[in-house]
Residue frames as qw, qx, qy, qz and C-alpha x, y, z in Angstrom:
[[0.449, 0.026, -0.822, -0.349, 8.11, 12.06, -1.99],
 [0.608, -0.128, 0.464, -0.632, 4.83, 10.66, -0.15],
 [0.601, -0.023, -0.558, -0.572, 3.81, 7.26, -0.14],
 [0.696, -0.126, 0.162, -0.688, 0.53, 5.86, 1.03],
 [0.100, 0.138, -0.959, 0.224, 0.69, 2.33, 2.40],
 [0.702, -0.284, 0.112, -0.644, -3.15, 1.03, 2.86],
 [0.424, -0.023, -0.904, -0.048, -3.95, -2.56, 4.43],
 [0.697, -0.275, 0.118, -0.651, -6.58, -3.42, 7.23],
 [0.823, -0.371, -0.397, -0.164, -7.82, -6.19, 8.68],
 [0.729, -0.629, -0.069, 0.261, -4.83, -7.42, 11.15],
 [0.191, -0.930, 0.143, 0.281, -2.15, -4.99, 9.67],
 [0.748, -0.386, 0.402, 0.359, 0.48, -7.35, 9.03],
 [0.784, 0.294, 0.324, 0.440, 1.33, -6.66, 5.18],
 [0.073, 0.928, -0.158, 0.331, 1.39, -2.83, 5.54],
 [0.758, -0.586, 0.226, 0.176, 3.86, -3.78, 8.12],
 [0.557, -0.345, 0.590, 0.472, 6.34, -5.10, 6.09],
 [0.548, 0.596, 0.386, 0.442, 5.82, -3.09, 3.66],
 [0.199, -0.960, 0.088, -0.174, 6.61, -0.01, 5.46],
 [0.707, -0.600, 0.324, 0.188, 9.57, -1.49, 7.28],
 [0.699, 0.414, 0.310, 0.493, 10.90, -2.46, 3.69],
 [0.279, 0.790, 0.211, 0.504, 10.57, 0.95, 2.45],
 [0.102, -0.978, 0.141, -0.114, 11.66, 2.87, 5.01],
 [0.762, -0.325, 0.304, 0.470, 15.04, 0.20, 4.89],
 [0.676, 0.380, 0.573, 0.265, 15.22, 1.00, 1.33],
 [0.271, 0.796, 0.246, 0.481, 14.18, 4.74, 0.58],
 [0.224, 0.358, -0.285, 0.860, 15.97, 7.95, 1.46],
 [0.226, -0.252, -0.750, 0.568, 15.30, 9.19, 4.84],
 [0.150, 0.189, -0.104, -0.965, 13.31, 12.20, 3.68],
 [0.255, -0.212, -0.857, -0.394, 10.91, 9.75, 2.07],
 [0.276, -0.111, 0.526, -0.797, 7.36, 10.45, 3.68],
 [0.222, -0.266, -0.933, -0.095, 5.34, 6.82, 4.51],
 [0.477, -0.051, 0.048, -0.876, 1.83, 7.75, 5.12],
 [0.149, 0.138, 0.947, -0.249, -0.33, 4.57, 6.96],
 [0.637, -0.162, -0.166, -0.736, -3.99, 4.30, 5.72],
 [0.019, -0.069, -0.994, 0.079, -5.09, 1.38, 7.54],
 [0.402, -0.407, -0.372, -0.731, -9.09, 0.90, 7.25],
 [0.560, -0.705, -0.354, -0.254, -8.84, 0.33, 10.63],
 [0.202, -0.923, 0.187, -0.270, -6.75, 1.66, 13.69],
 [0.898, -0.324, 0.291, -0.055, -4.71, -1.49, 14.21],
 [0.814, 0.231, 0.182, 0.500, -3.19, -1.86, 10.97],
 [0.216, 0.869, -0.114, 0.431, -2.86, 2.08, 10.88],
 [0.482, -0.800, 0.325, -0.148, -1.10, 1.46, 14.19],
 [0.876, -0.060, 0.338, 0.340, 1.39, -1.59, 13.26],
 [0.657, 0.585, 0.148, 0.452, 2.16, 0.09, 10.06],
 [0.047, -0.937, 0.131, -0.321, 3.30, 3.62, 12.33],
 [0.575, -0.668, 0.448, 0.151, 5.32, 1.70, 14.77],
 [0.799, 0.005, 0.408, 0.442, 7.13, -0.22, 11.79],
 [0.419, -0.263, 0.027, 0.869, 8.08, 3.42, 10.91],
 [0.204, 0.681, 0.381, 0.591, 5.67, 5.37, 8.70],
 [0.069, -0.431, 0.115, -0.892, 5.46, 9.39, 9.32],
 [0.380, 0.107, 0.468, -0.791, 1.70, 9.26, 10.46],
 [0.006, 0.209, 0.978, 0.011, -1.14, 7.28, 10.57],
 [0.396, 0.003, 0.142, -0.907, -4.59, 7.63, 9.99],
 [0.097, 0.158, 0.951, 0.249, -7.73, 5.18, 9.68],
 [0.276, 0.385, 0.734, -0.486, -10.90, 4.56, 8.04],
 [0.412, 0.718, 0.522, 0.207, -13.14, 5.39, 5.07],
 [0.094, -0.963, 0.083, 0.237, -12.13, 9.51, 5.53],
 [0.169, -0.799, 0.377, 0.436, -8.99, 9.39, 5.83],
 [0.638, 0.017, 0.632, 0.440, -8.18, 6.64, 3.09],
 [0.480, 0.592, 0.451, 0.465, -10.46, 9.06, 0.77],
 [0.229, -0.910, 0.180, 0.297, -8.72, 12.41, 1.99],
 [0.471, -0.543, 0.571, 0.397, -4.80, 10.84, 1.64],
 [0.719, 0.184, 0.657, 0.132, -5.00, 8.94, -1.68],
 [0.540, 0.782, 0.212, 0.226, -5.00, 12.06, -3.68],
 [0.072, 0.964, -0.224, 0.122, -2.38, 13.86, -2.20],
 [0.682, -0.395, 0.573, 0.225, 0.59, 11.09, -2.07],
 [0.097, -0.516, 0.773, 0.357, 3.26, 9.99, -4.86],
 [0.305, 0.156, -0.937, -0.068, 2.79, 6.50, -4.73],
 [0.676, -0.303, 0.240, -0.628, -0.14, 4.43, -3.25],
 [0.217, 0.185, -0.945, 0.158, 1.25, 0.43, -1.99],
 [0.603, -0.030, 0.301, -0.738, -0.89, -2.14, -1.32],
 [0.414, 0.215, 0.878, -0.105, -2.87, -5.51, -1.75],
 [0.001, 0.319, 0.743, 0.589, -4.42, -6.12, -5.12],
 [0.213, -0.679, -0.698, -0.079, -8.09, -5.70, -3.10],
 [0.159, -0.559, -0.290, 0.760, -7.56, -1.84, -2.38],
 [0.373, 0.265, -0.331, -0.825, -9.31, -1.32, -5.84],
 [0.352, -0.238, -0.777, -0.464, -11.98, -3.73, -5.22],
 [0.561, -0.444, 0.154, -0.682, -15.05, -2.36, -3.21],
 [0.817, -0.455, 0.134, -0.326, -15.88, -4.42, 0.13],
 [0.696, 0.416, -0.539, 0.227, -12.63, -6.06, -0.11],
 [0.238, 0.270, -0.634, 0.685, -10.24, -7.38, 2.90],
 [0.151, -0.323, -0.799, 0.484, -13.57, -8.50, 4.86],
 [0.065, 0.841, 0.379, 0.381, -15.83, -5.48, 3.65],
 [0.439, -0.474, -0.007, 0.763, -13.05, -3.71, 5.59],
 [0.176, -0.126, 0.339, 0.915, -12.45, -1.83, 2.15],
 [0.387, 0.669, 0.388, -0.502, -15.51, 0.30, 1.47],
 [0.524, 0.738, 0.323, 0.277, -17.19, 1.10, -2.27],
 [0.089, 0.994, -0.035, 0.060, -15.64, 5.11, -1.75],
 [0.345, -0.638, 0.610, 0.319, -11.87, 4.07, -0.76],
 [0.674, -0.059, 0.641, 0.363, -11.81, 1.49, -3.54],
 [0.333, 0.875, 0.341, 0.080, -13.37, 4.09, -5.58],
 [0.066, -0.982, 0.162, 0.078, -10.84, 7.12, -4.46],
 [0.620, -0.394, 0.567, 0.373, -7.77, 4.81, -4.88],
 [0.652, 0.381, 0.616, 0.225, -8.70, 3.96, -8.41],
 [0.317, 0.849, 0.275, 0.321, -9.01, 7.44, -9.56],
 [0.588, -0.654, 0.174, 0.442, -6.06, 8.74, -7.60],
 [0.497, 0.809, -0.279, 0.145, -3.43, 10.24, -10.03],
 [0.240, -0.618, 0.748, -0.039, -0.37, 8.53, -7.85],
 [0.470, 0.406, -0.752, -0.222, 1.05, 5.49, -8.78],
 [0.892, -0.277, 0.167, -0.317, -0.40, 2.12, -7.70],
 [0.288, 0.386, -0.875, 0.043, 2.06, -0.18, -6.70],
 [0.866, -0.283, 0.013, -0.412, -0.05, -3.90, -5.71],
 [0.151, -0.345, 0.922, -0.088, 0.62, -6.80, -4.66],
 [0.668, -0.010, -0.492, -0.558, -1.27, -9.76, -6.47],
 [0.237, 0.056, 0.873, -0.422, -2.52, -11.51, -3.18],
 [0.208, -0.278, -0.867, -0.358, -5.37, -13.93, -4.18],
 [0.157, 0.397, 0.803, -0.416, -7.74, -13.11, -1.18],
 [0.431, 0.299, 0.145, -0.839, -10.34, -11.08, -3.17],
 [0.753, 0.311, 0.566, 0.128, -11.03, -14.16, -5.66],
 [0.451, 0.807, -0.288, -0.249, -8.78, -12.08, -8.34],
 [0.815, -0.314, 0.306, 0.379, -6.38, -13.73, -10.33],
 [0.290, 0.871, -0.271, -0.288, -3.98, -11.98, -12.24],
 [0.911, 0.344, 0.217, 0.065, -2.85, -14.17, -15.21],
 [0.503, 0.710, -0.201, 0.450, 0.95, -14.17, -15.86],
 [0.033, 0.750, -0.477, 0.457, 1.97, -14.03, -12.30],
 [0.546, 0.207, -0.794, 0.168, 4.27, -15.97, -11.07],
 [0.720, -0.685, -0.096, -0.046, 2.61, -17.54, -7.07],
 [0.497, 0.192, -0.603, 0.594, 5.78, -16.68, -4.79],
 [0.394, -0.545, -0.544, 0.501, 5.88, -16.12, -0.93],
 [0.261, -0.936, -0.196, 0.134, 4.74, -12.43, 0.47],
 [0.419, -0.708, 0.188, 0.537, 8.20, -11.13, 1.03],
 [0.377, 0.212, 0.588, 0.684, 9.22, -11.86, -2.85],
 [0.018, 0.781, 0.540, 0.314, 6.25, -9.59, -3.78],
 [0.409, -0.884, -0.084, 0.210, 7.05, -6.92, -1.06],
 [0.459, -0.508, 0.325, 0.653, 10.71, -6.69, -2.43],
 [0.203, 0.378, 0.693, 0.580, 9.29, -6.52, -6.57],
 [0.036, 0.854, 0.456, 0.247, 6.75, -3.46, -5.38],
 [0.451, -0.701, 0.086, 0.546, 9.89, -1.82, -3.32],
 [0.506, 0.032, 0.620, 0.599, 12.00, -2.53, -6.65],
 [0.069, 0.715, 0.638, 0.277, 8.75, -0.66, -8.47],
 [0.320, -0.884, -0.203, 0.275, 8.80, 2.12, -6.44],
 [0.437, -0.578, 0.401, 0.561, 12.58, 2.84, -6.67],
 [0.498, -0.057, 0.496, 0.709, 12.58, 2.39, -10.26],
 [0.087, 0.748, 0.544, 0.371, 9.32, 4.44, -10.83],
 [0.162, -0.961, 0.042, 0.219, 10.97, 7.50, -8.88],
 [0.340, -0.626, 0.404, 0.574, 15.01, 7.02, -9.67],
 [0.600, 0.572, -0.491, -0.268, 14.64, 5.38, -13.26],
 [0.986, 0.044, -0.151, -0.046, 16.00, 1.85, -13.89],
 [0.520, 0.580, -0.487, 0.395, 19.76, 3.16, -13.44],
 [0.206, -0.426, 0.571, -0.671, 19.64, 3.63, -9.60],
 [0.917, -0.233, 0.000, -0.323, 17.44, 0.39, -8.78]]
């Protein structure tokens, strides 16, 4: 099982999203950092993923060949996260065949009607929760 973790600017939600997931999932489980820049791809490796990579490349390289792709709402919306997130990653996420688990952070002016505002971590444990029940089934969550 591979999944791709993207975030950028100062790192911090791939962080703890990675740290979640590798509490959470079997050890075998293989976290794969995209950060769109070398900072967050570096936070997100020391808070355990496999390997790390950053930038336009490697986000459209990795994105097809992972499980699961985690993330902020704005990794399918072009120049997102500061124009951190380029047209071709928000492009290559979108058309990925791996599951998109988001997170409905406001910062891109999206709002996704029907969800409920709670703190970061709540959200981070609901796309773990996702994850686990979109690999084990609903019985093992």
């Amino acid at each position: 099982m591979k999944i791709a973790v993207i975030d950028g600017q100062g790192g911090g939600i791939g962080k703890a999203i990675v740290e979640k997931l590798r509490k959470e999932m079997p050890e075998d489980t293989e976290i794969i950092a995209l950060g769109t820049n070398a900072l967050a791809a570096s936070l997100m490796l020391k808070a355990g993923a496999n390997e790390c990579a950053s930038g336009e490349n490697a986000v459209v390289y990795n994105v097809s060949k992972v499980d699961v792709i985690m993330g902020v709402i704005g990794v399918i919306v072009a120049n997102a996260m500061m124009g951190e997130l380029t047209p071709k990653m928000a492009e290559a996420v979108s058309e990925s065949p791996a599951k998109k688990v988001l997170i409905p952070l406001n910062r891109c002016n999206i709002e996704i009607v029907g969800v409920k505002n709670e703190p970061l971590p709540h959200f981070i444990e609901h796309a773990v929760a996702s994850v686990k029940s979109y690999l084990w089934g609903e019985a093992n969550v």
